[in-house]
Backbone as a chain_set.jsonl record, in Angstrom:
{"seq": "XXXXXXXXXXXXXXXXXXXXXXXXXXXXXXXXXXXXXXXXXXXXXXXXXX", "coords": {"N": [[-0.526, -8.459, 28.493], [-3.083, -7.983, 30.739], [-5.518, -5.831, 32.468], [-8.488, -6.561, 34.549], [-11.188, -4.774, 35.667], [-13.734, -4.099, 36.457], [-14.824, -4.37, 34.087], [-13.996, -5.058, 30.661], [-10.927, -4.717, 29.495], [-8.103, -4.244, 27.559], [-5.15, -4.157, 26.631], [-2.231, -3.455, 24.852], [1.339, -3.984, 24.21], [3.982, -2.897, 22.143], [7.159, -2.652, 22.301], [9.13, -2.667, 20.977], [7.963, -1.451, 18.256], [7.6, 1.07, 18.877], [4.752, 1.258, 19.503], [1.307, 1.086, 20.618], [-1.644, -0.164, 21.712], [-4.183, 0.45, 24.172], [-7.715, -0.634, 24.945], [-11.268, -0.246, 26.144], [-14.16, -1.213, 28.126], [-17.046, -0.718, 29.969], [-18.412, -2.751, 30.136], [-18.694, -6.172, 30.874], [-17.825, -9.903, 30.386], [-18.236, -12.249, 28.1], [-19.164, -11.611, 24.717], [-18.504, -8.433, 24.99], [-15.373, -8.756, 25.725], [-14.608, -10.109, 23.195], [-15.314, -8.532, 21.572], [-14.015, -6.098, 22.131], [-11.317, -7.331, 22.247], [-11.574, -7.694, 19.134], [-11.26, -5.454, 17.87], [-8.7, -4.162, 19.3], [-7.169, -5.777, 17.755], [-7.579, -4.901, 14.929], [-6.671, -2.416, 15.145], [-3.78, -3.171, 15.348], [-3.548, -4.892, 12.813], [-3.596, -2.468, 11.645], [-2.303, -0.152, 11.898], [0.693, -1.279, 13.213], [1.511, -3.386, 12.08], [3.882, -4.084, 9.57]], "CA": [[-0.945, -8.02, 29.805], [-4.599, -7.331, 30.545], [-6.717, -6.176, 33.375], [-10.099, -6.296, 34.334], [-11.637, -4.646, 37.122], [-15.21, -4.285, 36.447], [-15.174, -4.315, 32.573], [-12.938, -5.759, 30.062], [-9.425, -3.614, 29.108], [-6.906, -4.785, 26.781], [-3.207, -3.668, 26.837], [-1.45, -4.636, 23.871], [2.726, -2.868, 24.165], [5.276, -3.743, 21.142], [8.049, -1.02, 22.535], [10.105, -2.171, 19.705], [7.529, -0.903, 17.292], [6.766, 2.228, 19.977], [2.997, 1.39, 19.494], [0.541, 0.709, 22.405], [-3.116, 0.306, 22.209], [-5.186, 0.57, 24.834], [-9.182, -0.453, 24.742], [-11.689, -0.871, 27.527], [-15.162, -0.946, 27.566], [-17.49, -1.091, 31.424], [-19.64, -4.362, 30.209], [-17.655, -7.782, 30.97], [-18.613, -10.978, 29.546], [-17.46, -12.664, 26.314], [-19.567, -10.367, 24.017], [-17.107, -7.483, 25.512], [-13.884, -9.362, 25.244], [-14.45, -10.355, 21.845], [-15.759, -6.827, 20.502], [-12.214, -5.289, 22.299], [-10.258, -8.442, 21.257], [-11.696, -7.473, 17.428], [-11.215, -3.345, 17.862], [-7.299, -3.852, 19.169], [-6.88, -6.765, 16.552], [-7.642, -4.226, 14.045], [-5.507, -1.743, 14.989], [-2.493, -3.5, 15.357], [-3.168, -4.889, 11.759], [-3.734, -1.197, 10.937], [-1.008, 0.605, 12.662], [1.432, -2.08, 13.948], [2.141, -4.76, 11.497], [4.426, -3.536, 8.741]], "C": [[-2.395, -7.553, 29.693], [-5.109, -7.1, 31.853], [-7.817, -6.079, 33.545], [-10.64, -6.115, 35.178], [-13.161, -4.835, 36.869], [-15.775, -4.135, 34.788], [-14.323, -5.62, 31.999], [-11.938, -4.419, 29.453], [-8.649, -4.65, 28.441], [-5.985, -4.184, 26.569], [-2.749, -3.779, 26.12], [-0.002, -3.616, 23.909], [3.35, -3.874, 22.871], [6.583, -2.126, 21.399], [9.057, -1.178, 21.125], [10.036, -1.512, 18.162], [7.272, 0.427, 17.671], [5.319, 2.634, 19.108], [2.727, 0.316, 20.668], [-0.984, 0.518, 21.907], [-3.612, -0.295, 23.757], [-6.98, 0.772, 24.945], [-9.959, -1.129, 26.197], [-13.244, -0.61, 27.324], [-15.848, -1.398, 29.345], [-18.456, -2.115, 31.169], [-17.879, -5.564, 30.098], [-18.625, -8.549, 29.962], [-17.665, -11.113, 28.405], [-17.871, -11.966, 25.519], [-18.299, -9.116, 24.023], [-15.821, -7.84, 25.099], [-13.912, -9.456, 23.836], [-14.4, -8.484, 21.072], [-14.554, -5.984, 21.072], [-11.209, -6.1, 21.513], [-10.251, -7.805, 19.511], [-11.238, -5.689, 17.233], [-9.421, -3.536, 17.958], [-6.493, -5.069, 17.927], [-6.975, -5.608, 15.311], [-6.593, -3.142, 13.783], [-4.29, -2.016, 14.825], [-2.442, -4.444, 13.731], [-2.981, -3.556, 11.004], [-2.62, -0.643, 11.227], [0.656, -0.212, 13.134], [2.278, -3.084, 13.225], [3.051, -3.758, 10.094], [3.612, -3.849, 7.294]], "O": [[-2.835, -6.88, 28.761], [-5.21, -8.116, 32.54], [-8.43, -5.452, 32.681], [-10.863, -7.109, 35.869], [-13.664, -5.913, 37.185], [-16.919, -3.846, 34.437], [-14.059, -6.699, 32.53], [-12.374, -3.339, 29.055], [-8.616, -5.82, 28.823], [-6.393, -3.158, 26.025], [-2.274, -4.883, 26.389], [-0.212, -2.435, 23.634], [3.241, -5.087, 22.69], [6.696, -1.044, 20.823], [9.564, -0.287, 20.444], [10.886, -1.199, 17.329], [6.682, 1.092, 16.819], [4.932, 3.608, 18.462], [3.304, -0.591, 21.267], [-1.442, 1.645, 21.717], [-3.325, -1.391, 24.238], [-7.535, 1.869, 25.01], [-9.58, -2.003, 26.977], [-13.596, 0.15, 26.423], [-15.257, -2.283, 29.965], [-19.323, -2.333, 32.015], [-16.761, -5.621, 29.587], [-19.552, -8.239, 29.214], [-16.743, -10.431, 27.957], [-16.939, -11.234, 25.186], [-17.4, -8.995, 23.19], [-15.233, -7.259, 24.186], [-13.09, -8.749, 23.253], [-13.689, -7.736, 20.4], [-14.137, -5.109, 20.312], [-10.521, -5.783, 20.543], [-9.251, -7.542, 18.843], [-10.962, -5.095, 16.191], [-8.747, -3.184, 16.99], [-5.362, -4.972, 17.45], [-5.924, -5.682, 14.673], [-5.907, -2.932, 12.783], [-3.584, -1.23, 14.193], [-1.297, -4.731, 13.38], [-2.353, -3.479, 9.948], [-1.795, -0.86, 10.339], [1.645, 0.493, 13.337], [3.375, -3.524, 13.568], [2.58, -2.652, 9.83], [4.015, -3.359, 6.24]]}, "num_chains": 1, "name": "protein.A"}
């Protein structure tokens, strides 16, 4: 799930792991997406993956 009102936000839920991130940043564009894409990618290898 993602939305994007005037930035880029990323959502990521795994309830069966009960972890969530949430990242958002007020610049759009691909630059943006990617540099959130790479920030909640990180965490969820950090925190998320067993």
């Amino acid at each position: 799930m993602a939305a994007t009102p005037n930035g880029t936000t990323s959502i990521w839920i795994a309830p069966e792991t009960n972890f969530a991130v949430v990242a958002c940043t007020n610049y759009g564009g691909t630059g943006a997406f990617n540099a959130v894409d790479a920030v909640v990618g990180r965490l969820i290898q950090d925190f998320a993956l067993p």
